[in-house]
C-alpha positions in Angstrom: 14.1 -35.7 41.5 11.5 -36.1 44.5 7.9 -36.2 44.4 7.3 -32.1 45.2 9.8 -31.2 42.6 8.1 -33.0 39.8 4.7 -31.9 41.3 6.2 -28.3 40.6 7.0 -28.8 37.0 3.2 -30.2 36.1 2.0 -27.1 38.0 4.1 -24.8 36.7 3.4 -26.1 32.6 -0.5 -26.3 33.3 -0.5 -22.5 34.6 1.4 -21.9 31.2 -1.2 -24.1 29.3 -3.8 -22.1 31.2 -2.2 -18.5 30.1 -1.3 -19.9 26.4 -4.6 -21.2 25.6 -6.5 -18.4 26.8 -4.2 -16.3 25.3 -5.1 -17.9 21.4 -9.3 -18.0 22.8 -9.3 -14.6 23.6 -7.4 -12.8 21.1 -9.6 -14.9 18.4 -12.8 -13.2 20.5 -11.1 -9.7 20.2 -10.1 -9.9 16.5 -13.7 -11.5 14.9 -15.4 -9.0 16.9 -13.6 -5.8 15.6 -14.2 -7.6 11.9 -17.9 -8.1 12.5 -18.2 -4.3 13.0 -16.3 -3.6 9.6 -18.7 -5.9 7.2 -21.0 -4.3 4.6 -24.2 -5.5 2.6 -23.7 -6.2 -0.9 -25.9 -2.5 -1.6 -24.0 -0.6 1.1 -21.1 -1.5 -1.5 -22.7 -0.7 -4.4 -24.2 2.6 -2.8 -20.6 4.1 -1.4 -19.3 3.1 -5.3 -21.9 5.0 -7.1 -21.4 8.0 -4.9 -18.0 7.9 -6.0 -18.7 7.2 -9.4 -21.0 10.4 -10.0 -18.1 12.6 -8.5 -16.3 14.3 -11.3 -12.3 13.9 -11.9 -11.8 16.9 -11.4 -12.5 17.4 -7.9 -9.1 14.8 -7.4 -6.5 16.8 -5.3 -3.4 16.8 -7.5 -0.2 18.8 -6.5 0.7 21.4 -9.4 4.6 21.2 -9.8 6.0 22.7 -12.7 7.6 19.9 -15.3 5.4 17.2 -13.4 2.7 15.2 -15.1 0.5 13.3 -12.6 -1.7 10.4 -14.2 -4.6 9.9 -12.4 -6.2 7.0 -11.2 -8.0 5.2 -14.0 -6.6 6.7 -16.4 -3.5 4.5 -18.7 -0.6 5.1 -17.5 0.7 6.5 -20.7 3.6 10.1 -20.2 2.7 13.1 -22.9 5.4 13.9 -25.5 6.5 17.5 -23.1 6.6 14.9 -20.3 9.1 11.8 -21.5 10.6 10.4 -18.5 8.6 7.9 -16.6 8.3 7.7 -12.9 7.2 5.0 -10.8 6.8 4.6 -7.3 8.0 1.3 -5.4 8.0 0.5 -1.8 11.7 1.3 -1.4 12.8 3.7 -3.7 11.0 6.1 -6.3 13.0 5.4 -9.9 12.6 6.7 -13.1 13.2 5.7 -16.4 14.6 7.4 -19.5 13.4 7.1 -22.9 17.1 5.2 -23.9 16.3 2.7 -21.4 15.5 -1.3 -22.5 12.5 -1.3 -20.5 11.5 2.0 -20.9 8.1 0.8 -23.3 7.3 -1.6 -20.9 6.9 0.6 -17.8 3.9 1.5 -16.5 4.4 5.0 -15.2 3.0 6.9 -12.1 4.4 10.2 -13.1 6.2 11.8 -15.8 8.8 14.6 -15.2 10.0 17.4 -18.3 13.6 16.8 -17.3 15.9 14.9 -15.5 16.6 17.4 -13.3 13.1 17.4 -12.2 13.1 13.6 -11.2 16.1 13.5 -9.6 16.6 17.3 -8.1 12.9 18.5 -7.2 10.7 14.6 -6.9 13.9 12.9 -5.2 13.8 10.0 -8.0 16.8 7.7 -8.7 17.6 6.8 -12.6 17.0 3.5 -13.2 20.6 2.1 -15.6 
């Protein structure tokens, strides 16, 4: 290798370094100043949860389907007797559980359907064996 060749290389890795570098610098820059415009005060928080507190339950959008149960937020996550078959909703795939099931008790249901028919035909749920 002769001088200019190697003379090449360093020029060509510090113009990288350069570009790299400034690449981390400003994208830290770009990212804390988008989060600096998101923070709240301690009362902004408490304000926006009390306004959310005083709403009633009621006013929840829930979709009526017939043989559905929805449990609402809060509230335990606990099927009525005309609703027996658990649903729960997981990243990948919706399942539900029937009463026969070993872990049935131990589920912590999203939704409860009348029938199986409803989970698996009408909600698109797959039974859990």
């Amino acid at each position: 290798m002769n001088k200019n060749e190697i003379l090449n290389y360093i020029g060509i890795f510090c113009l990288f370094s350069v570009f790299f570098v400034s690449g981390f610098y400003f994208g830290y820059k770009s990212s804390s100043s988008k989060q600096s415009g998101i923070t709240a005060t301690t009362d902004e928080i408490r304000a926006i949860a009390d306004k959310v507190d005083n709403q009633e339950v009621t006013k929840v959008n829930v979709l009526d389907t017939p043989g559905v149960f929805w449990i609402k937020v809060g509230e335990p996550p606990i099927c009525p007797q005309t609703h027996p078959i658990k649903g729960k909703f997981d990243s990948s795939v919706n399942i539900y559980y029937l009463q026969d099931h070993q872990s049935y008790d131990n589920v912590k249901a999203h939704i409860c359907f009348v029938d199986e028919n409803t989970a698996k035909e009408q909600a698109g749920f797959i039974r859990r064996y």
